[in-house]
C-alpha positions as CSV (number, residue, x, y, z in Angstrom):
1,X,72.9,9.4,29.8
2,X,75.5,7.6,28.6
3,X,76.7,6.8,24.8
4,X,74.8,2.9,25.4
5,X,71.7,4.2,26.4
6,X,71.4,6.8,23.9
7,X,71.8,4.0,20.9
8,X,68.8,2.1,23.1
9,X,66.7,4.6,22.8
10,X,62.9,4.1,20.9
11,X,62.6,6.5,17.8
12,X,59.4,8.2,18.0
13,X,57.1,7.3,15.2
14,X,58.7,4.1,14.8
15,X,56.5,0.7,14.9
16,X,56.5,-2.3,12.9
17,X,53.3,-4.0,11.2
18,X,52.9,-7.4,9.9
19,X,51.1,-5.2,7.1
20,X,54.1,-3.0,6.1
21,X,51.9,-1.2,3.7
22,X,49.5,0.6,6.6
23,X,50.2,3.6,8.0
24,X,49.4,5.1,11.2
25,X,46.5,6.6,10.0
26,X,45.7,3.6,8.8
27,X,45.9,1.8,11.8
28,X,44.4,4.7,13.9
29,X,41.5,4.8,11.3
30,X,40.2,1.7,10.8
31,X,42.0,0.0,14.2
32,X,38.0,-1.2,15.3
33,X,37.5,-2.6,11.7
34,X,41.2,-5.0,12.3
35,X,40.7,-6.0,15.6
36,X,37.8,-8.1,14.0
37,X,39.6,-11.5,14.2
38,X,38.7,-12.8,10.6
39,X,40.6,-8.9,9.3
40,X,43.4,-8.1,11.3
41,X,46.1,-6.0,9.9
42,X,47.3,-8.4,6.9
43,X,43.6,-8.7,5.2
44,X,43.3,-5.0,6.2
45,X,46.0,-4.5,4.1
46,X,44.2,-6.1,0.8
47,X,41.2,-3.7,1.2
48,X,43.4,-0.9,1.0
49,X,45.0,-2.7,-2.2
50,X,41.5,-3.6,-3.4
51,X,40.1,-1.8,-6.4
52,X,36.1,-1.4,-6.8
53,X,33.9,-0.6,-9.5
54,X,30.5,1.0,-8.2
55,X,28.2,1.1,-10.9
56,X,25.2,3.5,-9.9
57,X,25.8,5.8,-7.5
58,X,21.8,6.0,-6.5
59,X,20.0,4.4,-3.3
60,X,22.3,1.1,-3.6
61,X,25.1,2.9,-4.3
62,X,25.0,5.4,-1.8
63,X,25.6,3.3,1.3
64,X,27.7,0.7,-1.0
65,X,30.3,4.0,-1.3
66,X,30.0,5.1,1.5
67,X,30.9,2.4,3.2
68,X,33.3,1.0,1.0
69,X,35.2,4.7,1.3
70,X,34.6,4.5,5.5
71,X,36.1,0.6,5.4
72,X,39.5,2.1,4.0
73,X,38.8,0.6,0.3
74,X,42.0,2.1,-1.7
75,X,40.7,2.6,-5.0
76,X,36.9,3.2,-5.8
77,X,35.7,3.9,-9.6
78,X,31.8,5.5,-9.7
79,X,29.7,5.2,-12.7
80,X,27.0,7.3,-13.2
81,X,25.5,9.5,-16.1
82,X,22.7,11.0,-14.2
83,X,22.4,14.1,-12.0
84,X,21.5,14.8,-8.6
85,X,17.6,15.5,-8.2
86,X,15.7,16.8,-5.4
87,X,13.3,13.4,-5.1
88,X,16.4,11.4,-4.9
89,X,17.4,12.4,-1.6
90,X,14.8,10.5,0.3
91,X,17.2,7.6,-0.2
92,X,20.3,8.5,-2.3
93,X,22.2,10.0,1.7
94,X,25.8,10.2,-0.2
95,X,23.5,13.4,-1.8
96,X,23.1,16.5,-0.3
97,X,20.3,19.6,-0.9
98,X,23.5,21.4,-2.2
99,X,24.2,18.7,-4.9
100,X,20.9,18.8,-6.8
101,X,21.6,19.8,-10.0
102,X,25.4,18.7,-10.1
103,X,26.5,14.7,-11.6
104,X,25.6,12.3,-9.0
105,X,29.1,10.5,-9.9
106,X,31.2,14.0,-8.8
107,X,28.8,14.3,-5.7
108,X,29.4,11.2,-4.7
109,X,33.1,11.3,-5.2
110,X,33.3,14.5,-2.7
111,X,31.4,12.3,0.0
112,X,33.3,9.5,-0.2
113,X,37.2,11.9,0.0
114,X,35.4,13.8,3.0
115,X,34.6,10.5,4.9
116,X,38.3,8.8,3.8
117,X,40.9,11.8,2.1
118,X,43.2,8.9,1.7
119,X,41.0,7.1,-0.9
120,X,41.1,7.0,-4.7
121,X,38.1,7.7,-6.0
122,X,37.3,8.2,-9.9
123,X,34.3,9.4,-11.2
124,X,33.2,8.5,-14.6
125,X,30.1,10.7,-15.8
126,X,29.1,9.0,-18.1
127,X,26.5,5.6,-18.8
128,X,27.9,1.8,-18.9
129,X,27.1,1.1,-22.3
130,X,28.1,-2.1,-24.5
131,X,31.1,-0.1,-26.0
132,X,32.7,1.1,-22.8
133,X,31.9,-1.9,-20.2
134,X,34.5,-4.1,-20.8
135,X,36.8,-1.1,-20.8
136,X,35.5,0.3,-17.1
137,X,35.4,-3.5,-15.5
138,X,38.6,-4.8,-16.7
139,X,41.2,-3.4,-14.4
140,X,38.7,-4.0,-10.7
141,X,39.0,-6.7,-8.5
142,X,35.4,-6.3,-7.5
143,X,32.5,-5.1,-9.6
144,X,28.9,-4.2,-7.4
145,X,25.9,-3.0,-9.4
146,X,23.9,-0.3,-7.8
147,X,21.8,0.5,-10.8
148,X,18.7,-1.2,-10.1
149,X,17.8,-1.5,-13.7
150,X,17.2,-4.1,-15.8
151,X,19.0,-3.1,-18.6
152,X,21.9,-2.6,-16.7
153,X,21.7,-5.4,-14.2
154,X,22.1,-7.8,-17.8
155,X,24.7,-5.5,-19.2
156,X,27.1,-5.4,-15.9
157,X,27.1,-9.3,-15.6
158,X,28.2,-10.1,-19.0
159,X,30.8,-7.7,-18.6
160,X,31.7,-8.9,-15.2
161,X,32.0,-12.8,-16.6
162,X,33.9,-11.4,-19.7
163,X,36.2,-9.7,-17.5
164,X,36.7,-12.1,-14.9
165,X,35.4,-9.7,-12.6
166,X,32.8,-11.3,-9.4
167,X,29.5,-9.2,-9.0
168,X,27.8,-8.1,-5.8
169,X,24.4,-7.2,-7.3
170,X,21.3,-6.0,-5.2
171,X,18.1,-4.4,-5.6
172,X,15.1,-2.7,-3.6
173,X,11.9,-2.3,-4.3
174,X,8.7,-0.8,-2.2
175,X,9.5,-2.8,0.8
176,X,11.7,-5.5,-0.7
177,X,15.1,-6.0,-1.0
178,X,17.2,-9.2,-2.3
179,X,21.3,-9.1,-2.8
180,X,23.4,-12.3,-3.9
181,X,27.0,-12.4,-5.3
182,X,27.9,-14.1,-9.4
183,X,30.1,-15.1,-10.5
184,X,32.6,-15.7,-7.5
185,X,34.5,-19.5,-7.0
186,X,32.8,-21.2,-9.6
187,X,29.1,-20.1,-8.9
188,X,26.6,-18.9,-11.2
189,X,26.3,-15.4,-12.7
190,X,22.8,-13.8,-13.1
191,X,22.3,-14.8,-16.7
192,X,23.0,-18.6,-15.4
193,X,19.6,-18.4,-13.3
194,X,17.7,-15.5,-15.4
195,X,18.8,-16.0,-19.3
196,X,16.0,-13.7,-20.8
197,X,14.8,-10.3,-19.1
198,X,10.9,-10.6,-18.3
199,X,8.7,-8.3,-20.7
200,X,9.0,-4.3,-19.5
201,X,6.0,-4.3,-18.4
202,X,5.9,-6.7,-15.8
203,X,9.2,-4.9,-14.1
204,X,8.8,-2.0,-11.5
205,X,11.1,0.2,-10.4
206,X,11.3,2.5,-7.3
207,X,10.9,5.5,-10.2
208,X,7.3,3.6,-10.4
209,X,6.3,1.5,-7.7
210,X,8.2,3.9,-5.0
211,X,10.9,2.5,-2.4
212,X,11.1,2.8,1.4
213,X,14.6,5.2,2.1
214,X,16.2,2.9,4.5
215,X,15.6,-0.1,2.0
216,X,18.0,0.4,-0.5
217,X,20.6,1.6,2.4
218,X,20.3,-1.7,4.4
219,X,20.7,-4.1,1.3
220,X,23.5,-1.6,0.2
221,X,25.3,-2.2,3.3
222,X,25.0,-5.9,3.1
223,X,26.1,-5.3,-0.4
224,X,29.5,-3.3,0.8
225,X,30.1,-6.1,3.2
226,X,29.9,-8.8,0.4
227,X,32.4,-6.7,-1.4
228,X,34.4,-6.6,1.8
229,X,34.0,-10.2,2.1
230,X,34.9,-11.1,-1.5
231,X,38.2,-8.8,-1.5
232,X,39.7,-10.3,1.6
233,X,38.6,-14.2,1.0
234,X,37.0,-14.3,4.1
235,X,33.7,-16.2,5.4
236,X,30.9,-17.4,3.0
237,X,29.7,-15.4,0.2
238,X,26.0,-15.5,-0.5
239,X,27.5,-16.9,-4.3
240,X,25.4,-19.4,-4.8
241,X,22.4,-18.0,-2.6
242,X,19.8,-15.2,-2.5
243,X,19.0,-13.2,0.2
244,X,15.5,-11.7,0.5
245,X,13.9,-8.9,2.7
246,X,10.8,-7.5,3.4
247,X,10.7,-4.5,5.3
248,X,6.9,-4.4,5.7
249,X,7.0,-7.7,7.7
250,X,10.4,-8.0,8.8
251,X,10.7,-11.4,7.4
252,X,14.3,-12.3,5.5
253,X,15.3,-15.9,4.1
254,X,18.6,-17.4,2.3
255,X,17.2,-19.2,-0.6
256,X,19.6,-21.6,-2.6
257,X,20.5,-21.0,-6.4
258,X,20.9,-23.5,-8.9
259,X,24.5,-24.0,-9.9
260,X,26.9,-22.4,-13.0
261,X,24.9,-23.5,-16.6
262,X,27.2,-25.2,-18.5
263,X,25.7,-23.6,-21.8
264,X,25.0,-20.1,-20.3
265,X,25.9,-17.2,-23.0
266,X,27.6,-15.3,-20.3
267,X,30.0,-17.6,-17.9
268,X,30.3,-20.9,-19.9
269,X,33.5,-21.8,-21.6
270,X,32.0,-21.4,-24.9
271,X,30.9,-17.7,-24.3
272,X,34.6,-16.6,-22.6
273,X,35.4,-17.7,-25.9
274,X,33.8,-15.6,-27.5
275,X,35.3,-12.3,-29.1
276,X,32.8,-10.7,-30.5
277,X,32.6,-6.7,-28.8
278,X,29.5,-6.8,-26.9
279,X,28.3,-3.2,-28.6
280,X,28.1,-5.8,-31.9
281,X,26.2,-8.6,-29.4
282,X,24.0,-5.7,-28.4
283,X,22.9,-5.6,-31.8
284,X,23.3,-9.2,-33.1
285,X,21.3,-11.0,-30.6
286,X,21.3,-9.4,-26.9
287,X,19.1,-6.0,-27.3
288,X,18.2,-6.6,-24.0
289,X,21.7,-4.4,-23.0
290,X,19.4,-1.0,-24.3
291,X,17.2,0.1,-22.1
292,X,13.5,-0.2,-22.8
293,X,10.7,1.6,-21.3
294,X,6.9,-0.2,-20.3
295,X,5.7,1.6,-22.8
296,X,7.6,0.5,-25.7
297,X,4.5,-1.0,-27.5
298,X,2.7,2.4,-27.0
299,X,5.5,5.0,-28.5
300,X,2.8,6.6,-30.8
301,X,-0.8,7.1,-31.1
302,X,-2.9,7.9,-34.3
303,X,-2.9,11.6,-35.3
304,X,-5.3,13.9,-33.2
305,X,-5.1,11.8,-30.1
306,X,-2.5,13.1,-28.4
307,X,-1.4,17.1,-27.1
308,X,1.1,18.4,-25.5
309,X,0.6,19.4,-22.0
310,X,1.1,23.5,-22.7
311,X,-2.2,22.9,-25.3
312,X,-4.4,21.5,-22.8
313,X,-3.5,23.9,-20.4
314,X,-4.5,26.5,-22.8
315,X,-7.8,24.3,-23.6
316,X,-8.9,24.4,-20.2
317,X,-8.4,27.7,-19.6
318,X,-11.0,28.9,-21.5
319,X,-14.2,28.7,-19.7
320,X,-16.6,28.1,-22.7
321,X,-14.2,25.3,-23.3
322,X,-13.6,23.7,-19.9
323,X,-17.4,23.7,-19.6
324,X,-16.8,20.7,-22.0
325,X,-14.2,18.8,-20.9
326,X,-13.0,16.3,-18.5
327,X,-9.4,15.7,-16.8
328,X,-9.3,11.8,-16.4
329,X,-6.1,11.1,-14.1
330,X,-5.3,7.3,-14.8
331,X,-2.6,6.8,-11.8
332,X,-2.9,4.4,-9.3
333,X,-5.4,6.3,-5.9
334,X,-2.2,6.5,-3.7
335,X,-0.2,9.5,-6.7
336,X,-3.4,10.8,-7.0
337,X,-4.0,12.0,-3.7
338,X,-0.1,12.8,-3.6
339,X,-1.4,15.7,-5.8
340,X,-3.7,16.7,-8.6
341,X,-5.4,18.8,-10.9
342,X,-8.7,21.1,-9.8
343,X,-11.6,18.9,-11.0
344,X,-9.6,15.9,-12.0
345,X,-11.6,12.6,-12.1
346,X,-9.6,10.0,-10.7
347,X,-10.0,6.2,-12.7
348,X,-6.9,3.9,-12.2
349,X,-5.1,2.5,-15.1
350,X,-5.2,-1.0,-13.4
351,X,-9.3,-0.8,-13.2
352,X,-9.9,-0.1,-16.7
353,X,-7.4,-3.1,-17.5
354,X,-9.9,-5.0,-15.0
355,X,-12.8,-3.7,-17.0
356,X,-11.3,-4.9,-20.2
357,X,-10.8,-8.7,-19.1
358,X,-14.9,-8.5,-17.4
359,X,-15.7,-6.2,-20.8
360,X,-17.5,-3.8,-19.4
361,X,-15.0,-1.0,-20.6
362,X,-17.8,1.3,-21.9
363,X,-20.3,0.9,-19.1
364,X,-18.0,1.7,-16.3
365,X,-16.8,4.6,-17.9
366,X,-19.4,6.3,-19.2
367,X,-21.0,6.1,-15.9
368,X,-18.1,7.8,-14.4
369,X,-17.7,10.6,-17.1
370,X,-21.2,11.4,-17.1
371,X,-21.1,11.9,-13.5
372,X,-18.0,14.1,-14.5
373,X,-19.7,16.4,-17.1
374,X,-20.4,19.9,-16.0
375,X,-23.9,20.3,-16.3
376,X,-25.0,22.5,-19.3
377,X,-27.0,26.1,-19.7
378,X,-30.0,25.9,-22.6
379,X,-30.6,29.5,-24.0
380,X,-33.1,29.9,-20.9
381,X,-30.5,30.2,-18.5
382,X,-31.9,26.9,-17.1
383,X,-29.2,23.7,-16.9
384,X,-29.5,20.2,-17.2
385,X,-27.6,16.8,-16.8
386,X,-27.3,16.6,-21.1
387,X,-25.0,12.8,-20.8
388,X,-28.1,11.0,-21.1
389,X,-29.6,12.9,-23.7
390,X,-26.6,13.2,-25.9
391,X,-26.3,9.4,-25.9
392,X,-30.2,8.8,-26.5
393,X,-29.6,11.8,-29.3
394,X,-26.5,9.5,-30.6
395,X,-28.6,6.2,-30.6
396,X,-31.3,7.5,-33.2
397,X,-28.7,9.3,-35.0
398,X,-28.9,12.9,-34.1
399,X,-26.0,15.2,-33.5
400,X,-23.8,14.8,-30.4
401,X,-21.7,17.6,-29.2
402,X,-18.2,16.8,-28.7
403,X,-16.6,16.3,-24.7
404,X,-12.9,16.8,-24.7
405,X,-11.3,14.2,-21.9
406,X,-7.7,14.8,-22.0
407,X,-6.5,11.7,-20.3
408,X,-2.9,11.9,-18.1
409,X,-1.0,10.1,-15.7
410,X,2.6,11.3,-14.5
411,X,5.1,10.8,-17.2
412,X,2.6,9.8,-20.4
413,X,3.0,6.2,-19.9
414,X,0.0,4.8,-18.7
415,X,-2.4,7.1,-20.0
416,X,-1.2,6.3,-24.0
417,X,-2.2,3.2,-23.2
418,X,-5.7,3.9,-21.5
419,X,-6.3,6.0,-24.8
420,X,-5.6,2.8,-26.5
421,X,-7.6,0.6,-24.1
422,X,-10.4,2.9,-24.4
423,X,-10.3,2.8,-28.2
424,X,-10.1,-0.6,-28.6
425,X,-13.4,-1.2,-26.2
426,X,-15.2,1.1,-28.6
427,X,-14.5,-0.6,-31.7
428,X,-15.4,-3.5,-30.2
429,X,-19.0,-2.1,-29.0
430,X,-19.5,-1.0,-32.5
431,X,-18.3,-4.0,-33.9
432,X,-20.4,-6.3,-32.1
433,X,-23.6,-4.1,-33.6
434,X,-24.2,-2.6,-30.0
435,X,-25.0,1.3,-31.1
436,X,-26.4,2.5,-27.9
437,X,-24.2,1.0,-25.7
438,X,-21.2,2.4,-27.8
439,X,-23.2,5.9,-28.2
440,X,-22.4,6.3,-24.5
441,X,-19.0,7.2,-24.9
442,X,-19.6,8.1,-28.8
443,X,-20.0,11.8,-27.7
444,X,-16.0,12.0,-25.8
445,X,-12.9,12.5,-27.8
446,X,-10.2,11.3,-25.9
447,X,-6.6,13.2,-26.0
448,X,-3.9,12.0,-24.3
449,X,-1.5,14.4,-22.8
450,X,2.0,13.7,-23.5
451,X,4.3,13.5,-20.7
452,X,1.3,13.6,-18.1
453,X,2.1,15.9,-15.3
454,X,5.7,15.7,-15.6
455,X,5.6,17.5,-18.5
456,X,2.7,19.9,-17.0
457,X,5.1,20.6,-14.1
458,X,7.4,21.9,-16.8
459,X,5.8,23.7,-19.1
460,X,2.7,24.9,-17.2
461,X,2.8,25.4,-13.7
462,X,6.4,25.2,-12.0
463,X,4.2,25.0,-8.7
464,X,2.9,22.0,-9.1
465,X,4.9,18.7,-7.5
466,X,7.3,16.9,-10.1
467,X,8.1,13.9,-8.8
């Protein structure tokens, strides 16, 4: 070979890219993802530039991460204060069995480096808070909510807007999911179309209502290809648009938004504007940032009306005692046959609400507790049905012996306010002059246990399902 040749020669390992940036890894790695026309190399090249802010690293976040890591995404920031559990599995798949116990935002961070080592990817265990949101979002080119939450969902737009920052927010929910993007080319943010949060109680949550696994990992796809979408300035966004989905039917639409508000308190001139630190807006006039819970209105009860779940464990244990009481499980039929108690009577929260709007609180339930009551041993040895008698006994003013019905649901919620439903219907009864009708539940005193079986699970009977 002569000395011409020799200078002709191809280095190995030499190519040239119209994307200097990429490496052959790069190209080897996500070559299927470029030869999509509307990528190629050059907007392959931003993705790996591009910096995203996950915020939730749950059943949205999980596929949003994983995906976003898989797509070559070069810098990924997770957000998330809570730990891996075992029910979170079911849908949270960037999770494994060996991760329960450990910060979901470090578990997910392993997934994502194992899936794309060349990634950056910073976990922040901690919760997105007024104080620290501004400070999290500011340096991203893409924010995308994963929480889920209410709370949060407010929080993370305002931030976004503040910062400059477009949001790919989704949710999922029993067998519906919806995802649209705010914020992005002059369309409106969240607060633009939603401006108040709807009372706690009328919001569910998979924690409550439950959520089909692959739900939240399809709509978290399609939230990781928004995000893919938005950092590379390609196709149509659904800015401006909703996208709904129901699983159970396999029915999906693209509904329309109403534009940017011109006086919303999150993307309009007037609120960029504005300085003030949203920790002091938090407090000044948007408390919808802090989390509330459904039963805000039913924090406390009066005293004696309430036990922990270790007391009526120890209750019912005795056998003198437990011939006089009742466990009334107020969660919806499908938890109940999940699991529960040995001689638990089973009355929904949502039909004693039904019974208070028809007021006929009293007469349902007494019918169903004094089906419920054990019956009782005179000093013969001989039992009868003594319901029936007791409330005759309580109508012409004799002496009633006392029924203990400790009243629980899962987590304490719904069965403080049963107590409290309950209540009220008797002092209604007695109100309204009715003795005999309000004798019939005269003779029960009503606990509620705090924490419901949650709490049972934890300081009764490991054994029994927490979920």
């Amino acid at each position: 070979m002569d000395a011409s040749s020799s200078d002709n020669a191809l280095p190995h390992g030499t190519f040239i890219s119209a994307a200097p940036t990429l490496t052959k890894d790069n190209l080897e790695r996500f070559g299927r993802q470029m030869l999509v026309e509307e990528i190629g190399a050059a907007h392959m090249e931003l993705i790996r530039h591009a910096h995203v802010v996950c915020v939730g690293a749950g059943g949205l976040g999980s596929t949003i991460l994983l995906y976003l890591a898989a797509a070559g995404v070069g810098r990924l920031t997770i957000i998330d204060f809570d730990d891996v559990e075992l029910s979170n599995l079911q849908r949270q798949v960037i999770h494994t069995t060996a991760a329960v116990g450990q910060p979901k935002a470090l578990s997910a961070k392993a997934s994502c480096l194992q899936l794309f080592p060349g990634a950056r990817v910073d976990a922040v265990v901690e919760a997105l808070t007024p104080s620290n949101a501004e400070r999290l979002l500011a340096a991203c080119d893409v924010v995308v909510d994963g929480t889920d939450n209410v709370a949060a969902r407010y929080l993370i737009n305002d931030a976004a807007m503040r910062c400059g920052k477009p949001l790919v927010s989704g949710s999922a929910i029993g067998w519906d999911g919806q995802l649209s993007v705010y914020g992005y080319r002059g369309g409106p943010c969240y607060r633009c179309l939603f401006p108040q949060p709807p009372p706690p109680e009328t919001v569910g949550s998979c924690n409550d209502s439950g959520v089909m696994g692959p739900l939240p990992g399809m709509i978290g796809c399609l939230q990781a290809l928004e995000v893919l979408k938005v950092a590379t300035g390609v196709g149509e966004t659904l800015s401006g648009r909703l996208f709904l989905f129901n699983g159970l039917h396999f029915t999906s639409r693209v509904v329309k938004l109403r534009g940017r508000q011109p006086r919303c308190v999150a993307c309009s001139a007037t609120a960029l504007a504005d300085a003030t630190p949203l920790a002091d807006l938090a407090i000044l006039a948007r408390p919808e940032y802090i989390p509330k819970s459904c039963a805000a209105a039913y924090t406390s009860s009066p005293p004696g009306t309430s036990c922990s779940a270790s007391e009526y464990a120890a209750h019912m244990s005795g056998a003198a005692a437990a011939e006089r009481c009742i466990t009334l499980d107020v969660r919806a039929r499908v938890q109940y046959d999940m699991a529960h108690l040995p001689h638990s009577v089973n009355v929904p929260y949502q039909w004693m609400q039904r019974w208070q709007r028809a007021g006929t609180v009293v007469t349902h339930l007494s019918e169903v507790l004094e089906k419920a009551l054990p019956p009782q041993s005179d000093t013969h040895g001989s039992s009868s049905s003594s319901s029936k008698e007791a409330s005759s006994a309580a109508a012409h003013g004799g002496t009633v012996p006392e029924v203990m019905v400790y009243v629980l649901c899962r987590r304490g919620i719904n069965s403080l306010k049963a107590t409290a439903l309950i209540r009220a219907a008797l002092e209604e009864e007695q109100a309204e002059g009715d003795r005999a009708k309000a004798a019939r539940l005269g003779q029960y005193v009503f606990q509620n246990v705090s924490g419901g079986l949650n709490a049972y699970h934890f300081e009764v009977d490991r054994g029994f399902p927490y979920y």
